[in-house]
N, C-alpha and C positions, 0 to 999 in steps of 0.2 A: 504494500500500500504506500509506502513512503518513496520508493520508487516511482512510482506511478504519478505520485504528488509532484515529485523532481524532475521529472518528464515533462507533465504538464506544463510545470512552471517554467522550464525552462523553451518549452515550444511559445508559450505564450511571451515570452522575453525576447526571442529571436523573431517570434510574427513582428513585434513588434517593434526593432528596431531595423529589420529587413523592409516594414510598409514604407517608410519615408525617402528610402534608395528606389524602390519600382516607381514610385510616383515623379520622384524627382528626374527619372529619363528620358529623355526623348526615344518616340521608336528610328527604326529605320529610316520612316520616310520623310522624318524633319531631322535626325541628327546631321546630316549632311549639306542641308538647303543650302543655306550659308557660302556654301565651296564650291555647290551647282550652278549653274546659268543665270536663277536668279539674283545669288550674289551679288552678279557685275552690277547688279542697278542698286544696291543697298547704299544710302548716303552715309554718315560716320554715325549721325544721330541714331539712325536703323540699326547700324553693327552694334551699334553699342548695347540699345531696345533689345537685341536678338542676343547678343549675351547673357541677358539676365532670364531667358525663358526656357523653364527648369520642366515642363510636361506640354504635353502634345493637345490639349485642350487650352493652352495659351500659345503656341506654336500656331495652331489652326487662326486663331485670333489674328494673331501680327501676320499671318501668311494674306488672310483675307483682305485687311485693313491696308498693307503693303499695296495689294494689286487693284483697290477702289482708290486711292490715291494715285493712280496712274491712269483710271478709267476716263480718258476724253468728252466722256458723256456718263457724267455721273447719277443720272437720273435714267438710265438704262442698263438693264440687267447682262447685256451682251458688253464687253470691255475688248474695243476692237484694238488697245494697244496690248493685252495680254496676248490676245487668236496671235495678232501680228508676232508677237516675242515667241510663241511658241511652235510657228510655222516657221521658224528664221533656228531656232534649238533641234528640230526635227533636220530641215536642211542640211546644218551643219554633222550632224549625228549619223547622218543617213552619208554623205559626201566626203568627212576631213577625218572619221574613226581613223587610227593608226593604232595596229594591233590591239590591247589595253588599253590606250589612249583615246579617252571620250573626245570624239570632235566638236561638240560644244565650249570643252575649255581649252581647245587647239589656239595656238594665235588666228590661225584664218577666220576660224570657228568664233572667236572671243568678236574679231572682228567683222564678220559678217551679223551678227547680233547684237553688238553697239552701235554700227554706223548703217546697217543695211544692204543692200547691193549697191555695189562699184559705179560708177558712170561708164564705166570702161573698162574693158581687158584687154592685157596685151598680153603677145606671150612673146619674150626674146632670150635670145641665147645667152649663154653669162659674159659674152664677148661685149653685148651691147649695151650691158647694165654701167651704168657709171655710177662710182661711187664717191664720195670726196676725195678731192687729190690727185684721181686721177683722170682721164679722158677717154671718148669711148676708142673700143677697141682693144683697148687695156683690159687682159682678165682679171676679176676684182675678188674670184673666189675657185675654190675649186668645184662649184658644181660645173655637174656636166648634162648635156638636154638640153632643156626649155626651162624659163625661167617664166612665172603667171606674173603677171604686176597687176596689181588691183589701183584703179584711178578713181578718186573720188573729185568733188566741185565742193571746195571751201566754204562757200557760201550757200550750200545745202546741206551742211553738216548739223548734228544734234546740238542741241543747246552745251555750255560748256564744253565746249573745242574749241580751241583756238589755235588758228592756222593763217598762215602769210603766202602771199600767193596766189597762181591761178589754179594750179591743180595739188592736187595733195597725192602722193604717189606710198602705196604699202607695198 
C-alpha cells in the first residue's frame, strides 16, 4: 500500500511538472515559421512578438494577425497579397529545390519572393559577366555554361529598396 501511495505520488508530481513543458511547445508546424518563407517578411517588432510565443494556440494568433496586416483589402476575406506570397513559395519550391535545399530559402528563391518576377532575363556566358575591376570578356569566375541574370526596374521595386540607377541587375 505505501508503494502504491509513492507511485501515485510521484506520477502525480511528474504529470505535473511534465504539463507546463507540453504546453509551452510549439508543434511542428509553427516551430519552424520563423526560418520558412514567411520569415523574410517578419519586421524586428514581429521577431521579436514571435519570440515570446510559447504554444500553438498563440502561434495561430500572431500567424493570422501577421497575414491581415498585409491583406490589401482588409474588409475581405480573400488576402490577394498572401495567394500572391504563396504562388511565388510554390514556384520557387517547385523550380530552385537543390537536393535538401528548400528552394524557397534559395537566394533565387528568397529572391523571387521578395521582389517578384525579373523584368528580364538574360542568360550569358561567364565571359560576359562583368564584375568590378574588371571589363567584359574578362572571366570573372570559374563557372562554366550559362550564366541567368535576373533584371529588375528600380523604380518598381517593393517599398524599402533602395536602389541607384536604371536597372538593378541579380
Amino acid at each position: 500500500m505505501r508503494n502504491r501511495s509513492l507511485f501515485l505520488l510521484f506520477s502525480f508530481v511528474l504529470a505535473a511538472l511534465l504539463t507546463p513543458l507540453a504546453e509551452a511547445q510549439l508543434s511542428q508546424e509553427y516551430a519552424d515559421w520563423e526560418d520558412g518563407p514567411a520569415g523574410f517578411l517578419l519586421t524586428k517588432k514581429e521577431r521579436k512578438q514571435w519570440s515570446k510565443i510559447k504554444n500553438d494556440a498563440d502561434a495561430k494568433k500572431f500567424v493570422a494577425l501577421f497575414w491581415a496586416k498585409r491583406n490589401p483589402e482588409p474588409n475581405s476575406s480573400f488576402n490577394a497579397f498572401k495567394a500572391d506570397f504563396e504562388r511565388r513559395v510554390r514556384y520557387a519550391e517547385e523550380n530552385f529545390t537543390y537536393g535538401k535545399r528548400s528552394g524557397a530559402t534559395s537566394d533565387r528563391g528568397k529572391t523571387l519572393i521578395l521582389l517578384g518576377p525579373p523584368r528580364a532575363v538574360q542568360q550569358r556566358l561567364p565571359t560576359d559577366s562583368v564584375a568590378p575591376g574588371t571589363t567584359a570578356g574578362q572571366a570573372t569566375d570559374a563557372v562554366t555554361g550559362t550564366i541567368e541574370v535576373w533584371i529588375y526596374d528600380p523604380m518598381s521595386m517593393p517599398d524599402g529598396f533602395s536602389t541607384t540607377g536604371s536597372t538593378f541587375f541579380l
